[in-house]
C-alpha positions as CSV (number, residue, x, y, z in Angstrom):
1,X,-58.7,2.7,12.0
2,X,-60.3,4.6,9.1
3,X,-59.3,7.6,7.8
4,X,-60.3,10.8,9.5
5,X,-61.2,13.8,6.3
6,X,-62.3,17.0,6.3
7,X,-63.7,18.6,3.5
8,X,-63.6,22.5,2.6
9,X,-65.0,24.5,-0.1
10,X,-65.3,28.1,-1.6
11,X,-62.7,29.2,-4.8
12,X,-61.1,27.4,-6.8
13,X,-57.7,27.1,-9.8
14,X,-55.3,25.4,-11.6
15,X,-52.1,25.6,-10.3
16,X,-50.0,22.8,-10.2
17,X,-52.3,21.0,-12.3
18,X,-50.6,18.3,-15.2
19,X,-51.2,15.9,-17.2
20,X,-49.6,12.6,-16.2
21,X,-51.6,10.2,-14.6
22,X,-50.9,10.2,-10.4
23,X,-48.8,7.5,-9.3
24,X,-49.9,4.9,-6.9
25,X,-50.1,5.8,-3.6
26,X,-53.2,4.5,-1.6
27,X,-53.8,5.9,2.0
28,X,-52.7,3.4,5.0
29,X,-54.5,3.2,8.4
30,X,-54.0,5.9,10.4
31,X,-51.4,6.2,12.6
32,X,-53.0,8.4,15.7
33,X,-49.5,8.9,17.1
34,X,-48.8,11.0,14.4
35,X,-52.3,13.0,14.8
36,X,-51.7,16.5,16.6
37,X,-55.4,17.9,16.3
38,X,-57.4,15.3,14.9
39,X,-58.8,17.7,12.5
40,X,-56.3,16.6,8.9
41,X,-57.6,20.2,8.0
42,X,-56.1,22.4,11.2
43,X,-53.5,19.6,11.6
44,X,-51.8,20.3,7.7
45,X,-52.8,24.3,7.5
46,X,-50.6,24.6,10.7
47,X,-47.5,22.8,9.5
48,X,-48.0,24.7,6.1
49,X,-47.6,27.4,7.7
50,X,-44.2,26.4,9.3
51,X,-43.4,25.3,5.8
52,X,-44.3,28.9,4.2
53,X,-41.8,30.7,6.8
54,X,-39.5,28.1,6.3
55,X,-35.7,29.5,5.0
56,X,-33.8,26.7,3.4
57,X,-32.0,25.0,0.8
58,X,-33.0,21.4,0.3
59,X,-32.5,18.6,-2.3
60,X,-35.3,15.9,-3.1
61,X,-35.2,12.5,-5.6
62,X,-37.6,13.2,-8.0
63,X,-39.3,10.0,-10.2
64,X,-41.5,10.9,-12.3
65,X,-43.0,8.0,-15.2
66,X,-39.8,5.6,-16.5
67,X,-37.5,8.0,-16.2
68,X,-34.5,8.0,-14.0
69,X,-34.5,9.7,-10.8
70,X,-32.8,13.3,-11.1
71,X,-31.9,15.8,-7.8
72,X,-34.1,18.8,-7.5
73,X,-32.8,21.1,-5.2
74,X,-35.1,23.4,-3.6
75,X,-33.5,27.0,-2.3
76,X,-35.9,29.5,-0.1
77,X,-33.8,32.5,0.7
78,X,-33.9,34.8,3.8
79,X,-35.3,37.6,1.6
80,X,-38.0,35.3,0.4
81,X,-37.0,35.1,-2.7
82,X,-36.8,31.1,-4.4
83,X,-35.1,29.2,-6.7
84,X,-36.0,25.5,-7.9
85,X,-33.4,23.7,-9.9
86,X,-35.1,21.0,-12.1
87,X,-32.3,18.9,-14.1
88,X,-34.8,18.3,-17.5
89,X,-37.4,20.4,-16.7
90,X,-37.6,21.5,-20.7
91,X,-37.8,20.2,-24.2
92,X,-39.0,16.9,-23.2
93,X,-36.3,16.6,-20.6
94,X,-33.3,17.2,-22.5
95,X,-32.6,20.6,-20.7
96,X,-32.1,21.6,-17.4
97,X,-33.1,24.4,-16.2
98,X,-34.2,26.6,-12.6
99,X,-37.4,28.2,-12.0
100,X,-36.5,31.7,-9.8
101,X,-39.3,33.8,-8.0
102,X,-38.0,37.0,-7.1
103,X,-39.7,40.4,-6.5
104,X,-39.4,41.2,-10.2
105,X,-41.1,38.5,-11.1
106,X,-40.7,34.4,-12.3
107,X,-38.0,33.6,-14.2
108,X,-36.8,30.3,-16.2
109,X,-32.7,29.9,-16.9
110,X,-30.8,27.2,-19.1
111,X,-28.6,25.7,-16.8
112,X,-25.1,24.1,-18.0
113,X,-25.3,24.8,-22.0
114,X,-26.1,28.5,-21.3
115,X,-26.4,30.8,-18.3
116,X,-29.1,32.4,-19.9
117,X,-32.3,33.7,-17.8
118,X,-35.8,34.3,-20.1
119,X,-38.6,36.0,-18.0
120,X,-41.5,33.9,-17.7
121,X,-44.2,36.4,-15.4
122,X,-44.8,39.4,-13.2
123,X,-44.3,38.7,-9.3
124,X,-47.8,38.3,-8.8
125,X,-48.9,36.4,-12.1
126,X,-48.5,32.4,-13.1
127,X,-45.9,30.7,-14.7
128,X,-47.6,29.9,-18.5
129,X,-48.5,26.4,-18.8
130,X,-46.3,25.6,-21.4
131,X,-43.2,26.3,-19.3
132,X,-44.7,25.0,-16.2
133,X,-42.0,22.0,-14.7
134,X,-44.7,21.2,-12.0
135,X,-42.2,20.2,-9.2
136,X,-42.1,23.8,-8.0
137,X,-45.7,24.6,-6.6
138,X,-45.8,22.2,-3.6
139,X,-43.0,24.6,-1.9
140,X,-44.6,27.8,-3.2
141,X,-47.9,28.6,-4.1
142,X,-49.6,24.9,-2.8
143,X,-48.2,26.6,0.9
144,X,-51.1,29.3,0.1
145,X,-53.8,27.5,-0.7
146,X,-53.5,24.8,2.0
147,X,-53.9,27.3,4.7
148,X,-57.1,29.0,2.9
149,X,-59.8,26.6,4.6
150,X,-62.5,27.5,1.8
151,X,-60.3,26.0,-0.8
152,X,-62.5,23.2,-2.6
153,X,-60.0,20.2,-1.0
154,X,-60.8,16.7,0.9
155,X,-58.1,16.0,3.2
156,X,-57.5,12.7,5.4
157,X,-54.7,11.7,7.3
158,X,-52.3,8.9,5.7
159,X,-49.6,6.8,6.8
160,X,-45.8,7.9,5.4
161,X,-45.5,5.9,2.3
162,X,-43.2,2.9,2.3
163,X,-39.5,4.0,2.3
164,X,-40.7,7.3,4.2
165,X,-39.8,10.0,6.7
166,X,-41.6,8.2,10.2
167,X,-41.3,11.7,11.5
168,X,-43.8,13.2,9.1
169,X,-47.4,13.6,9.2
170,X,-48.9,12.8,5.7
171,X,-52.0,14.1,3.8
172,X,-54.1,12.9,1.0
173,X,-55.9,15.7,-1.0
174,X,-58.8,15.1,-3.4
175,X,-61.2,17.0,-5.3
176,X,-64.1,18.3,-3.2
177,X,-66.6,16.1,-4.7
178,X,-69.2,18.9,-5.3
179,X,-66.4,21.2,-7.0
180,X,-65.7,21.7,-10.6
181,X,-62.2,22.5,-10.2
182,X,-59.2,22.0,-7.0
183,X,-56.0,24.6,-6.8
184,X,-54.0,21.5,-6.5
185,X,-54.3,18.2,-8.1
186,X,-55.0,14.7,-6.3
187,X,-51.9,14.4,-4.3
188,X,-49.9,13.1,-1.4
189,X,-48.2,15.4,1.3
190,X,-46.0,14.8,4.0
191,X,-44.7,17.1,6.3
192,X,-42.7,16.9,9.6
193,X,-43.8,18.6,12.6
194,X,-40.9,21.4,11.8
195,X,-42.7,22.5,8.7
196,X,-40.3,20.8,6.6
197,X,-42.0,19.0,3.5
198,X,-40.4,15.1,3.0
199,X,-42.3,13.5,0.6
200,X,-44.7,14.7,-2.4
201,X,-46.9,12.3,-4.7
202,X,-48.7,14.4,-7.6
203,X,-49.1,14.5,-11.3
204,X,-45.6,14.9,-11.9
205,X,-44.4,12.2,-10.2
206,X,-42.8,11.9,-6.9
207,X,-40.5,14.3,-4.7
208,X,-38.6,12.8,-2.1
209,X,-36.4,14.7,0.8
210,X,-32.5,13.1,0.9
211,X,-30.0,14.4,3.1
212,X,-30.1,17.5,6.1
213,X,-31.9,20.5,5.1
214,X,-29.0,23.3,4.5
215,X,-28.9,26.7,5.5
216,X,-30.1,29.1,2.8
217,X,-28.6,32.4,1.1
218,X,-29.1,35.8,1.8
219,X,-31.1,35.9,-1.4
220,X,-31.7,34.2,-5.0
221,X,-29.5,35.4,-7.7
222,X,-30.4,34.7,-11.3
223,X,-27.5,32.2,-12.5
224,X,-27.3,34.5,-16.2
225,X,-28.4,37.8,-17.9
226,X,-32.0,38.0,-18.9
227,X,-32.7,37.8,-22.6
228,X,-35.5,38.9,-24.8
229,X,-35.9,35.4,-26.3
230,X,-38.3,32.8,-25.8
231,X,-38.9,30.5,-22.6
232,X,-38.2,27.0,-22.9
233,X,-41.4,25.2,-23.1
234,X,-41.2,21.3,-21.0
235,X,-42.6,19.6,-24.2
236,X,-39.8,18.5,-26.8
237,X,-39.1,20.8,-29.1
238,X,-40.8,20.4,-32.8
239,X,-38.6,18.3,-35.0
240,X,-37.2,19.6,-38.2
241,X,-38.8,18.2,-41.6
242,X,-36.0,16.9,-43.6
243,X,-34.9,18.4,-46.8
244,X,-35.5,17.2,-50.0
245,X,-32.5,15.7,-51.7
246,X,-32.3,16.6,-55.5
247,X,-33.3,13.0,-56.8
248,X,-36.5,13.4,-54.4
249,X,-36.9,17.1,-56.5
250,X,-39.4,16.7,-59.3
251,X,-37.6,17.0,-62.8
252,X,-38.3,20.2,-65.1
253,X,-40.7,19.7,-67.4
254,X,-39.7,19.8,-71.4
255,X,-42.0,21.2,-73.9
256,X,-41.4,19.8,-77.5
């Protein structure tokens, strides 16, 4: 059976947006067992919204390139506050860290090393690119703009990807082919009909739901004090030039 899209159009952003290539994930035949409306539109703005009043505290395999799979764990609070914890999410993955949303704003913290918390952007501003992890937005601000219909998106109904959830409806999202720019990058979504989000393909890799989804807190703490220092940025840090040894040091010139 082929693919059933829908197509919508009207603003448009960056959120979410990276720089690693996709990985593979090519749409299967559609299973119509799985279809609620028959509209992929209606069908994943419904469950998004399930998803976005969703309170929980959930852990997902995330592969991302050759790297080995690390444990994100993904915490909405009951006062709608969130906290993503993203082991090497800065300095080319040598530092783990958690991204916090609360009603003060976003905030990035060194986990392990240092409980130290570094504010990264008001409440109702975006995370700087440089400090962006990526993993965060399909749980947070992706929620909002699949259940705006004009956003410029393409959306058909996939198959769950091999090794799965077969409860969960899955989405492919593309670039509105008359739009310049898409609020979320060519991706994969799958959702069960709970809300609950089981499996993400994007530019940063993969996200995949293991074990029960947990009960949440009464609300996100930040794990350290706030400092007045710099943000970690995700790229590796610069590296140090090396010093000059003193046989390397050019020799004093002597006048006869």
């Amino acid at each position: 059976m082929a693919a059933v899209a829908v197509v919508v159009s009207g603003c448009s952003g960056t959120a979410g947006d990276g720089v690693q290539p996709i990985p593979s994930l090519a749409p299967e035949p559609v299973n119509s067992a799985a279809t609620d409306t028959g509209n992929p539109g209606v069908d994943l703005a419904s469950r998004a919204a399930l998803a976005k009043d969703q309170h929980y505290m959930a852990v997902y395999e995330w592969r991302a390139d050759e790297a080995d799979p690390v444990e994100v764990t993904v915490t909405h609070a009951e006062d709608g506050s969130w906290r993503v914890d993203v082991p090497g999410g800065a300095h080319g993955g040598k530092v783990d860290v958690t991204i916090v949303w609360t009603k003060l704003g976003f905030f990035q913290c060194e986990l392990v090393k240092r409980d130290e918390c570094f504010q990264l952007a008001g409440p109702d501003q975006q995370i700087p690119e440089a400090n962006d992890p990526l993993v965060q937005h399909p749980f947070t601000d992706w929620l909002d703009t699949l259940l705006d219909r004009r956003n410029p998106l393409s959306i058909a109904f996939t198959d769950p990807p091999k090794g799965g959830d077969d409860e969960s409806q899955c989405y492919s999202l593309e670039r509105n082919s008359v739009s310049v720019e898409a609020p979320i990058p060519p991706s994969h979504i799958c959702l069960r009909n709970d809300g609950t989000i089981t499996w993400v393909t994007s530019s940063f890799g993969s996200l995949k739901l293991i074990g029960d989804v947990m009960p949440p807190p009464e609300q996100t703490i930040l794990p350290g004090d706030v400092s007045d220092g710099a943000p970690l940025k995700t790229s590796p840090p610069p590296t140090k030039s090396p010093s000059p040894s003193p046989s390397d040091s050019p020799s004093p010139s002597v006048e006869p």
